[in-house]
C-alpha positions in Angstrom: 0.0 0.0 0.0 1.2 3.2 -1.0 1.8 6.0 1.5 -1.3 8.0 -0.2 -3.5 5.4 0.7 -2.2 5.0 4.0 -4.2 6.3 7.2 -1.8 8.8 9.2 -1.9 6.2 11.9 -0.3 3.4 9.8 1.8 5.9 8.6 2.9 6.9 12.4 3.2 3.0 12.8 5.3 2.7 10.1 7.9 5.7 11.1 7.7 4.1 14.7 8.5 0.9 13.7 11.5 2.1 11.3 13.0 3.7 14.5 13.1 0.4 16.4 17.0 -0.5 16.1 18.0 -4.1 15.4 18.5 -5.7 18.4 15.0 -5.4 19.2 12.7 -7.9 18.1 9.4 -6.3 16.4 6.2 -8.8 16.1 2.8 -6.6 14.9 0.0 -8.8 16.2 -2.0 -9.6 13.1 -5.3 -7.8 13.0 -7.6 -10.0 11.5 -10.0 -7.6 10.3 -7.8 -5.3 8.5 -6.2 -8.4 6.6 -9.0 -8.0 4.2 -9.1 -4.4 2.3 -6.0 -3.4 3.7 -8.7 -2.4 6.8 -10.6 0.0 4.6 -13.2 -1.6 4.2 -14.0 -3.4 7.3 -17.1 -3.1 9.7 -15.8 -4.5 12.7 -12.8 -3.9 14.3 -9.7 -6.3 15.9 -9.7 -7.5 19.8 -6.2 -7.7 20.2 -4.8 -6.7 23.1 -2.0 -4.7 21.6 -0.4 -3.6 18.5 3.0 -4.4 18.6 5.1 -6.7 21.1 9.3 -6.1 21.1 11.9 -8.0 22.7 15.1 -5.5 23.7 17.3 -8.2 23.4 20.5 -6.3 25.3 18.2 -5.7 28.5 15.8 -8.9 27.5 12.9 -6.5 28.4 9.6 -7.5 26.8 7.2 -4.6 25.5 3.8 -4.8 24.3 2.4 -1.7 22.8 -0.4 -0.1 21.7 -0.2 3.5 19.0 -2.4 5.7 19.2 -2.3 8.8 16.6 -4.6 11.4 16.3 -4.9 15.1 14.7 -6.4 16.5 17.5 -6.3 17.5 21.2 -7.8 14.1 23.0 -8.5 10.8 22.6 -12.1 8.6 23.7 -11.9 5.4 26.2 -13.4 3.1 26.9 -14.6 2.4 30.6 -16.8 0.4 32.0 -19.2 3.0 33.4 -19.0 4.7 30.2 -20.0 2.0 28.4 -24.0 1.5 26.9 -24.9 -1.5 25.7 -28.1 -0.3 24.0 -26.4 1.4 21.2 -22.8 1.0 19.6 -20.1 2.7 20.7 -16.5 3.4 19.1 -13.7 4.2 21.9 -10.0 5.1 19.8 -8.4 3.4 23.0 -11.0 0.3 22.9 -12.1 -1.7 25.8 -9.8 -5.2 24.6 -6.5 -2.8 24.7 -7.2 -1.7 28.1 -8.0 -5.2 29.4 -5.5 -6.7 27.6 -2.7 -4.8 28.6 -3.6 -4.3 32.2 -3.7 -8.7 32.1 0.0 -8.3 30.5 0.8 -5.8 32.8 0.7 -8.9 35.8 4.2 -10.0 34.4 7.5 -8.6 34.3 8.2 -6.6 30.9 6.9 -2.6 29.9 3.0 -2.5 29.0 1.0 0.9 27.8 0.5 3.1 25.2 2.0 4.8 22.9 0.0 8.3 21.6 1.1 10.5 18.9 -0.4 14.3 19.1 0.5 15.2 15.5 -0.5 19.0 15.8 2.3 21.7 14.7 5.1 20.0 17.5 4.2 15.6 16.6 4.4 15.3 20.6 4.9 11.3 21.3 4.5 10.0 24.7 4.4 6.7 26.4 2.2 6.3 29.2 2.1 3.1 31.2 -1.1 1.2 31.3 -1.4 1.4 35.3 -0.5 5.0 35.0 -3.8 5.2 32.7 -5.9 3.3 34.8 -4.9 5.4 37.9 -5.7 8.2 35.9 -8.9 8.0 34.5 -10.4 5.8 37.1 -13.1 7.6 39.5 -13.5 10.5 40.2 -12.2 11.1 36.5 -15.4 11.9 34.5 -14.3 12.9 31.1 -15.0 10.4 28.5 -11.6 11.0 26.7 -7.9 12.3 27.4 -6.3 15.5 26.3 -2.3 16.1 25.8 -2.6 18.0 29.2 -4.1 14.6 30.8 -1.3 12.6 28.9 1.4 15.2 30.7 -0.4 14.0 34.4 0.5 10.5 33.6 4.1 10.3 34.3 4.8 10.0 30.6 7.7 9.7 28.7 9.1 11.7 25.9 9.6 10.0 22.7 11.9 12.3 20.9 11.2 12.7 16.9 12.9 14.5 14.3 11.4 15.1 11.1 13.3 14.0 8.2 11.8 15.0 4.8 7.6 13.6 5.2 8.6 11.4 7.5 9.4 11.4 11.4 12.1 9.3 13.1 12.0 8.7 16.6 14.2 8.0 19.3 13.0 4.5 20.2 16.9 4.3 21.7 16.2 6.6 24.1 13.2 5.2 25.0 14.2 1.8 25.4 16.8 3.1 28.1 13.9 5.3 30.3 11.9 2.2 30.5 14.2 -0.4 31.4 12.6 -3.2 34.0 
């Protein structure tokens, strides 16, 4: 698929991904829905419990990740109050992601997300799913998070440059900050 057809999220997975150095092991978990189409024309979405899973294999650190990109200031989640199960809902942080990385999160390795804010400064941050949780639980009433939200998470920085259309990011860096 060419990068015209591509969604700015795939494309933000794609720069991500590109930035991972060698000695880290990148698996995307297969989405079973987007296999057909390319995911364009699909009515129902993936329950995976991530996007990606890496393997640092200098600190033998396991990740599992979920991207998140979006244009603008906040993205929705799911919660369990939130949720009505009279009428369809859509969450950009969906209810399997949450569950499935808080399970993960039980064993020893770095689980959470990964959200791109690709307004005039591409801000990237990863925020650790029981950082999230804490977060938004109770008392927390707003049905999605802005950048300023993101920033009371304990986030970290991923660093980007931009190289011609493309970013690069400093998964290097990153890798070091959130060493078990």
């Amino acid at each position: 698929m060419n990068d015209i057809a591509k969604n700015e999220g795939k494309k933000f997975e794609d720069a991500f991904i590109k930035s991972v150095p060698d000695y880290v092991l990148v698996k995307r978990l297969n989405d079973n829905a987007s296999s057909w189409s390319g995911g364009t024309m699909t009515r129902f979405a993936s329950k995976n419990e991530c996007d990606y899973i890496l393997f640092d294999d200098h600190t033998r650190t396991f990740y599992g990740l979920e991207l998140k990109s979006t244009k603008h200031n906040s993205l929705t989640f799911w919660r369990e109050d939130f949720e009505d199960k009279n009428k369809k809902q859509t969450f950009q942080i969906r209810k399997c992601q949450i569950q499935g990385l808080e399970k993960w999160s039980k064993h020893s390795g770095v689980f959470g997300l990964i959200i791109n804010f690709r307004d005039s400064d591409n801000k990237t941050y990863f925020v650790d799913i029981g950082d999230f949780l804490e977060y938004t639980s109770p008392p927390f009433s707003k049905k999605s998070i802005s950048k300023s939200d993101v920033l009371e998470m304990n986030p970290i920085e991923i660093d980007s440059e931009l190289l011609r259309t493309n970013y690069r990011y400093d998964i290097e860096k990153f890798l070091k900050e959130t060493r078990c």
